[in-house]
N, CA and C atoms as an extended XYZ file, in Angstrom:
369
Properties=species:S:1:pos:R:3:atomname:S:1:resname:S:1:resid:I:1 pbc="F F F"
N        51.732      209.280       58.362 N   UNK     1
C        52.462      208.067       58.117 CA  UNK     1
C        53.586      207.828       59.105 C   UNK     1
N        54.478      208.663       59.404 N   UNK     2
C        55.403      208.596       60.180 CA  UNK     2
C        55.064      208.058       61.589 C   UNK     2
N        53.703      208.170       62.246 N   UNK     3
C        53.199      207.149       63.575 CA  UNK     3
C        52.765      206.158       63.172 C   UNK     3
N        52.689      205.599       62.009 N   UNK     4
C        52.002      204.197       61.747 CA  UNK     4
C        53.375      203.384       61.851 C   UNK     4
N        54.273      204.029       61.423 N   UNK     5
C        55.667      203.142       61.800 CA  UNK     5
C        56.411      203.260       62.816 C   UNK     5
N        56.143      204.583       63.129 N   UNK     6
C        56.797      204.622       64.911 CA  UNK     6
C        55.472      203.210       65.727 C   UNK     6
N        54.370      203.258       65.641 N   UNK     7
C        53.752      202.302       65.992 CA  UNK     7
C        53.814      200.603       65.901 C   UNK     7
N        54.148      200.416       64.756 N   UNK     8
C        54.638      199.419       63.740 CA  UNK     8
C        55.956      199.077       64.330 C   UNK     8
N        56.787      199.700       64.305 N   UNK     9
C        58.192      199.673       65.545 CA  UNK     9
C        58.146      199.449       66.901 C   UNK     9
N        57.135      200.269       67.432 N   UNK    10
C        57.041      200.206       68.913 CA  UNK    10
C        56.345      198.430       69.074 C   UNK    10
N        55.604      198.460       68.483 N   UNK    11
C        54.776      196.524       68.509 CA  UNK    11
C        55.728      195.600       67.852 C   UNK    11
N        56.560      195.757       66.782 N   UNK    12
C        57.674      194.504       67.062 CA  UNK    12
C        58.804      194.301       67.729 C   UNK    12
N        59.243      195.642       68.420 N   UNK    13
C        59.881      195.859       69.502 CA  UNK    13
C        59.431      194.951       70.983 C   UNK    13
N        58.046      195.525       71.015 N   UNK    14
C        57.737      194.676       71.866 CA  UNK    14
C        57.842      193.404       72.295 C   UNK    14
N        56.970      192.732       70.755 N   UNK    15
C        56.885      191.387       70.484 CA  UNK    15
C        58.555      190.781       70.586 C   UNK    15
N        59.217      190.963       69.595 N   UNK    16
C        60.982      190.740       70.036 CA  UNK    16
C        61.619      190.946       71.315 C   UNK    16
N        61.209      192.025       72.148 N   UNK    17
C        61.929      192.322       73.588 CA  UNK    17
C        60.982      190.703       74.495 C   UNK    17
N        59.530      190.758       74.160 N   UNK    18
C        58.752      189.640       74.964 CA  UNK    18
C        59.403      188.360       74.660 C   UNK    18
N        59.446      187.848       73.217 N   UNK    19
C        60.188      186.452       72.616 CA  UNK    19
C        61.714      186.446       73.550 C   UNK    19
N        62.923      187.246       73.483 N   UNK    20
C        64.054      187.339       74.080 CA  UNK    20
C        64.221      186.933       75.593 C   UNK    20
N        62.841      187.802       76.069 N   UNK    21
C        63.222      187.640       77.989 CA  UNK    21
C        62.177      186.318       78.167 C   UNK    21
N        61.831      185.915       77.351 N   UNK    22
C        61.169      184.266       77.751 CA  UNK    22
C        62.290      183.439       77.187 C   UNK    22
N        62.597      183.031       76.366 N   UNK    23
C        64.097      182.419       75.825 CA  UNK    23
C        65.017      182.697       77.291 C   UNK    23
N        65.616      183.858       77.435 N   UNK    24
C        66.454      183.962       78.134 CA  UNK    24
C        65.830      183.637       79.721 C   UNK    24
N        64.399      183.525       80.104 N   UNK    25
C        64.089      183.080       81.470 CA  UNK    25
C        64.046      181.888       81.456 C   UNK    25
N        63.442      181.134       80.369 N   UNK    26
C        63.296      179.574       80.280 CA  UNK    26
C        64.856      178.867       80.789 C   UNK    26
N        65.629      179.313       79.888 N   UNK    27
C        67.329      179.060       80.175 CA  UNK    27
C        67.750      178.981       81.736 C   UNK    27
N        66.604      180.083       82.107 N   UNK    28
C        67.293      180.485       83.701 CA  UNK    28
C        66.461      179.969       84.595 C   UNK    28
N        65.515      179.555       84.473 N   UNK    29
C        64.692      178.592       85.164 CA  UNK    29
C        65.218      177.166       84.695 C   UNK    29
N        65.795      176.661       84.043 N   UNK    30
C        66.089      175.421       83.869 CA  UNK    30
C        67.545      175.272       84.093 C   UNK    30
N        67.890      176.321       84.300 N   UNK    31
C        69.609      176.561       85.206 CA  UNK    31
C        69.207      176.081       86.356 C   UNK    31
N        68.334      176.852       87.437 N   UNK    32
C        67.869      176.643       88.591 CA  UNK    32
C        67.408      175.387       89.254 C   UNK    32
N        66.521      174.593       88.156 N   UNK    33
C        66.407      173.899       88.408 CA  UNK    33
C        67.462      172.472       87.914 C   UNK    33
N        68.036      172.347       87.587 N   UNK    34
C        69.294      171.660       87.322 CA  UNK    34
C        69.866      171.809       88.869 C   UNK    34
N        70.457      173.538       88.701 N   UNK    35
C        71.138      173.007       90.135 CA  UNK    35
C        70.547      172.535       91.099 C   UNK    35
N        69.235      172.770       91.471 N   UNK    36
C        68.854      172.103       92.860 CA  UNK    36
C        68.708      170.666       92.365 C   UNK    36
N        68.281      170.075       91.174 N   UNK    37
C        68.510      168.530       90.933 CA  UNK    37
C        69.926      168.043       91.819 C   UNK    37
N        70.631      168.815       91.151 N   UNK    38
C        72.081      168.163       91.521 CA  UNK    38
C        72.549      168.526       93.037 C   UNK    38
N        71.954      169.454       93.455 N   UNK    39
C        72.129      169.328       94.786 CA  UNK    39
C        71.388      168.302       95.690 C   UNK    39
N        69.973      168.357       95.124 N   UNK    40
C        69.452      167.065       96.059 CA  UNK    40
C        70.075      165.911       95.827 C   UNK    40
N        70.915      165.456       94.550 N   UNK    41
C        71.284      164.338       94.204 CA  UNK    41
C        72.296      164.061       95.322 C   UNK    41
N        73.368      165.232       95.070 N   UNK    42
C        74.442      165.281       96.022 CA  UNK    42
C        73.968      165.093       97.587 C   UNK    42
N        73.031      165.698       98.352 N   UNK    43
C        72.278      165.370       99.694 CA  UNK    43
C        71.777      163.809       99.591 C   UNK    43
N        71.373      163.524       98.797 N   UNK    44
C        71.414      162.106       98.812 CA  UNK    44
C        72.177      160.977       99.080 C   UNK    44
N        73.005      161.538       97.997 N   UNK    45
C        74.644      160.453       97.976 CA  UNK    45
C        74.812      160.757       99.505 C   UNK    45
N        75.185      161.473      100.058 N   UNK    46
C        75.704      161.757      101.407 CA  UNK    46
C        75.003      161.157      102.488 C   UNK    46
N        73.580      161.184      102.557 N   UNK    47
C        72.483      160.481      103.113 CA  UNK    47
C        72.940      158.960      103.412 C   UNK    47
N        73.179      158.112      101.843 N   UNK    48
C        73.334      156.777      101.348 CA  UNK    48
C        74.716      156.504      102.415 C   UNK    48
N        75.940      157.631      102.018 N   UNK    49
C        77.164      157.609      102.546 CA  UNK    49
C        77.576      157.734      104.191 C   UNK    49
N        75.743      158.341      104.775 N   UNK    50
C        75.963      158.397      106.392 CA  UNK    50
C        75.339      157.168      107.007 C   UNK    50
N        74.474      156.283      105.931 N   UNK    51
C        73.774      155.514      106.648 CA  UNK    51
C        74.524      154.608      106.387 C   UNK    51
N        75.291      154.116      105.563 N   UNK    52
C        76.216      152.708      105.218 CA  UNK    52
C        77.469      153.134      105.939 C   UNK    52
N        77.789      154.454      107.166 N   UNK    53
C        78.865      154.428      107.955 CA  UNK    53
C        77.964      154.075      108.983 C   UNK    53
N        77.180      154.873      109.745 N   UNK    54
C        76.166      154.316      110.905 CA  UNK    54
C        76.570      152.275      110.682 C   UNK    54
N        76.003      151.720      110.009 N   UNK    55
C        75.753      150.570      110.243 CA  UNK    55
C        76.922      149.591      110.209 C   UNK    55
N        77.898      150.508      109.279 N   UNK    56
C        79.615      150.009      109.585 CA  UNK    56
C        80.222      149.991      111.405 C   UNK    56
N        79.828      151.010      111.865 N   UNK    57
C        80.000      151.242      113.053 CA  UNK    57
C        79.417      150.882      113.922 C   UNK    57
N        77.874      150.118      113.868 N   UNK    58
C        77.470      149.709      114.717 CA  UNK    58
C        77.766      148.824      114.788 C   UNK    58
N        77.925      147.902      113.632 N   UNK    59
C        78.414      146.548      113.161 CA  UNK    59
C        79.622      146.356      115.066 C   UNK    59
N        80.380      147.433      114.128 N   UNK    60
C        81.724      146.788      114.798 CA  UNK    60
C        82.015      147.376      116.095 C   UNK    60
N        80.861      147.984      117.025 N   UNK    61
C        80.695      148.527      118.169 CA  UNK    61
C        79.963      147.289      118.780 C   UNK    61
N        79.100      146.097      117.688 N   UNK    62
C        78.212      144.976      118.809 CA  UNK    62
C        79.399      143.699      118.555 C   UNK    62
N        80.311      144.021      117.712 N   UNK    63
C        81.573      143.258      117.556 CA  UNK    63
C        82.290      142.926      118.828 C   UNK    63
N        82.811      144.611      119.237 N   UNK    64
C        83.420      144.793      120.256 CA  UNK    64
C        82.816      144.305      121.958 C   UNK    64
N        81.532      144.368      121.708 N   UNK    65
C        79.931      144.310      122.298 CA  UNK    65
C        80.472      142.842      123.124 C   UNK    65
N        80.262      142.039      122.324 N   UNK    66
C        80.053      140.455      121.871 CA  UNK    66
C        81.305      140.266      122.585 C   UNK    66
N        82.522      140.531      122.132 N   UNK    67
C        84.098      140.136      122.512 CA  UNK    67
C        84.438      140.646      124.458 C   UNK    67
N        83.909      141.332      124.532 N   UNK    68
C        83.785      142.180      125.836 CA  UNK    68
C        82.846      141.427      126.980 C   UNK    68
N        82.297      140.853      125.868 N   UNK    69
C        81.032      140.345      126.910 CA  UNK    69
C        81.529      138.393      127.150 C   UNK    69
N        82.103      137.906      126.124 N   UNK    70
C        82.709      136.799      126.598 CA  UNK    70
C        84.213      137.046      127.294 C   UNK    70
N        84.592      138.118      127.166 N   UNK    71
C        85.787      138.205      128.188 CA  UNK    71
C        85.384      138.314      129.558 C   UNK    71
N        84.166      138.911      129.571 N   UNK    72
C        84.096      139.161      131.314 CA  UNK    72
C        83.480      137.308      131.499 C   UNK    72
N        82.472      136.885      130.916 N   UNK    73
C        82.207      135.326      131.225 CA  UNK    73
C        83.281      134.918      131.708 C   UNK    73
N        84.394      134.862      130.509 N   UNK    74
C        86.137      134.428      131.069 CA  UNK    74
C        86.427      134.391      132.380 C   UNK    74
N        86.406      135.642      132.705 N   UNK    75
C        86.922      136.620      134.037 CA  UNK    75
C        86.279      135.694      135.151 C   UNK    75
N        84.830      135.757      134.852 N   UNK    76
C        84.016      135.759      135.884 CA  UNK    76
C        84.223      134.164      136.474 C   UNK    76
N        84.516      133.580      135.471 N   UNK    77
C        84.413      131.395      135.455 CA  UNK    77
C        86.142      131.235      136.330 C   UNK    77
N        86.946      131.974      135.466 N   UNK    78
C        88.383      131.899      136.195 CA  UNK    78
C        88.252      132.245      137.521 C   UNK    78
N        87.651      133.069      137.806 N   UNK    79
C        87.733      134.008      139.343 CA  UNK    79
C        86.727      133.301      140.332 C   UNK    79
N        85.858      132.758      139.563 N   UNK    80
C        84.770      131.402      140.244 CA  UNK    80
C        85.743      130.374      140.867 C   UNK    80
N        86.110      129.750      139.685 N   UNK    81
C        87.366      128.415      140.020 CA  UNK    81
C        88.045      128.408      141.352 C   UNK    81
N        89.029      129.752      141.217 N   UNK    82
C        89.791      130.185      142.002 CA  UNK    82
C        89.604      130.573      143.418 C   UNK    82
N        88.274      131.112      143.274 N   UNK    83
C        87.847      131.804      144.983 CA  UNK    83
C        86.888      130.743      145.415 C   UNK    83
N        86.363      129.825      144.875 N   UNK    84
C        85.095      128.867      145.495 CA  UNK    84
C        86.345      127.525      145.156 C   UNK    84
N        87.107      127.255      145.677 N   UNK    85
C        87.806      126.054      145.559 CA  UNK    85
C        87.397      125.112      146.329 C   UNK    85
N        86.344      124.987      147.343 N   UNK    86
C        85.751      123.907      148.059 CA  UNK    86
C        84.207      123.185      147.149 C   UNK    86
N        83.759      124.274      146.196 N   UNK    87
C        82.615      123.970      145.748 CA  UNK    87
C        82.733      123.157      144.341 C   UNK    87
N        81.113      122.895      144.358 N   UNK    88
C        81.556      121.649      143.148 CA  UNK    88
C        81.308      122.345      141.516 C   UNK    88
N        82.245      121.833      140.797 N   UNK    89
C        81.960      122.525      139.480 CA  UNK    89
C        80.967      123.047      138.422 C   UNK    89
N        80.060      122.104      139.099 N   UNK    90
C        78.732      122.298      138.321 CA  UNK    90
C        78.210      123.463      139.247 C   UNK    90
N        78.371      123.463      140.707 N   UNK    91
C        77.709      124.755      141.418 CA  UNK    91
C        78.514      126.209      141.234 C   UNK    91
N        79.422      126.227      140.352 N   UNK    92
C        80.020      127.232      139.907 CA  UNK    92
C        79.313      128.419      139.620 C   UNK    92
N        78.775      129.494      139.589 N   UNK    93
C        78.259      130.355      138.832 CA  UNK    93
C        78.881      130.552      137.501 C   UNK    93
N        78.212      131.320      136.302 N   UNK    94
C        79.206      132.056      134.845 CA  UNK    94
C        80.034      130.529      134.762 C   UNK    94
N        79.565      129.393      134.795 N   UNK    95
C        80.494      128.412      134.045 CA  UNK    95
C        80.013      128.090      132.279 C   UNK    95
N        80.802      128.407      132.084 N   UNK    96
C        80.649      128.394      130.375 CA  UNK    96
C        79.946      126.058      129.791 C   UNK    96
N        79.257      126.125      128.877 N   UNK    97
C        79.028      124.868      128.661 CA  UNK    97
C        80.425      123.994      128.464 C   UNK    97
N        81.355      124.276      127.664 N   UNK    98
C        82.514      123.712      127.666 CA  UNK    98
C        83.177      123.254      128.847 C   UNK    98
N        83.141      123.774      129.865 N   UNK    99
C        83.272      123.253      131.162 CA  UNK    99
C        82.393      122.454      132.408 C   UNK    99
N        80.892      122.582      131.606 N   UNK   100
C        80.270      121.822      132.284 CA  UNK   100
C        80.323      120.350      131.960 C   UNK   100
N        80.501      119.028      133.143 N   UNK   101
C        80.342      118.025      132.699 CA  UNK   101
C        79.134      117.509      131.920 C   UNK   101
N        79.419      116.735      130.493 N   UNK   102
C        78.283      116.698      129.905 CA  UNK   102
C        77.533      115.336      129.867 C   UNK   102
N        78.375      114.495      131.130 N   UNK   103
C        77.901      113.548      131.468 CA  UNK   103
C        76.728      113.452      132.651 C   UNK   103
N        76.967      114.359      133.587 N   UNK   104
C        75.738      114.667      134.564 CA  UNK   104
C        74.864      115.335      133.831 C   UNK   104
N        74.192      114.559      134.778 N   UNK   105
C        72.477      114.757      134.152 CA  UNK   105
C        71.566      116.612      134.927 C   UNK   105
N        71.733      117.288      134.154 N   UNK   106
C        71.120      118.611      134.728 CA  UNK   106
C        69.973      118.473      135.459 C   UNK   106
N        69.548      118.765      136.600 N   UNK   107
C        68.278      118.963      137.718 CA  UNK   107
C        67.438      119.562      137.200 C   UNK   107
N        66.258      119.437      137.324 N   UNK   108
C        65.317      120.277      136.899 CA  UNK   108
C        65.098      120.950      135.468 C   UNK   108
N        65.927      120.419      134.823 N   UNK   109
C        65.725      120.361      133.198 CA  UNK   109
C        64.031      120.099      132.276 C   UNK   109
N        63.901      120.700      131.881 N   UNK   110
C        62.185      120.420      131.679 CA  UNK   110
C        62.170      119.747      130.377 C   UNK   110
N        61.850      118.573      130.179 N   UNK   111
C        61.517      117.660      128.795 CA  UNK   111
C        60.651      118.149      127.870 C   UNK   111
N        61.406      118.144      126.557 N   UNK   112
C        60.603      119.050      124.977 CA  UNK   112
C        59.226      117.593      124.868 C   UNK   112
N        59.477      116.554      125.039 N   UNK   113
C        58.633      115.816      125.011 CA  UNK   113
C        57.878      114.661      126.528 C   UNK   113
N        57.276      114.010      126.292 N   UNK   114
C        56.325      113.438      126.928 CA  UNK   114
C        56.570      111.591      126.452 C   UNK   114
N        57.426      110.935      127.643 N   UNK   115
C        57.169      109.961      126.952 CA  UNK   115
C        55.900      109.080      127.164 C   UNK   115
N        55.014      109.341      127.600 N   UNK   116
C        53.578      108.741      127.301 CA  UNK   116
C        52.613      109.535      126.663 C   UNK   116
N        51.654      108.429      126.132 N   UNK   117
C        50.541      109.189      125.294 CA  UNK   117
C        49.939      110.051      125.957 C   UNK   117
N        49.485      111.995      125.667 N   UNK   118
C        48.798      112.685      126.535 CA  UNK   118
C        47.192      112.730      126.361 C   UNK   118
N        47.084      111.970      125.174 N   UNK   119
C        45.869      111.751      124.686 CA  UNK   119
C        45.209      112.801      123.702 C   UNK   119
N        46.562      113.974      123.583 N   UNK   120
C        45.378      115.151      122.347 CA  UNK   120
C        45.930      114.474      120.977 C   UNK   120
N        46.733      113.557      120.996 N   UNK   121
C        46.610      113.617      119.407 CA  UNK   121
C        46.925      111.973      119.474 C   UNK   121
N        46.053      111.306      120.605 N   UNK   122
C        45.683      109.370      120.209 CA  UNK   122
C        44.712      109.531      119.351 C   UNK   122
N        44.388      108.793      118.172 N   UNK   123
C        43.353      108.167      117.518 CA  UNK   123
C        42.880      106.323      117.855 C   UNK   123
């Protein structure tokens, strides 16, 4: 009798030690995975937080872009004026439209239309 219960002991021992370290792994596998949730979450946010600076900065690098690039036009129309003082305004190079007369008629300007019939769309 005395091994039917050392036996009897040894198998709910078991069974109880097996129930415990699954309880206690489940816990620890769902620790694990929590944290890497929250870490990818966090790599994310940061992701979201590098790409909405990128485009802040490019923003205001084609800002600077843009402002840089009508200052030299500036440069270039003033320094035209000044050094070609025999030539005529319209033969200016870098003359901005605001300074072109908008009463002369541009040379070689190519017409969006046709003022006679071309015949693809007479009925």
């Amino acid at each position: 009798m005395p091994y039917l219960e050392i036996l009897i002991s040894l198998v709910l021992g078991i069974v109880i030690g097996f129930v415990i370290a699954k309880a206690t792994n489940s816990k620890d596998q769902t620790g694990k995975f929590k944290g890497k949730l929250l870490a990818k979450e966090a790599e994310i946010e940061q992701y979201k937080h590098d790409v909405n600076e990128h485009f802040t900065s490019t923003e205001a690098l084609l800002m600077k872009l843009s402002d840089t690039y009508v200052e030299m036009q500036q440069h270039l129309a003033n320094n035209a004026k000044h050094l070609l003082d025999n030539v005529a305004v319209k033969d200016i190079p870098f003359q901005t439209k605001a300074e072109i007369d908008p009463a002369e008629p541009l040379e070689g300007q190519p017409k969006d239309y046709s003022s006679t019939a071309s015949g693809l769309l007479n009925k």
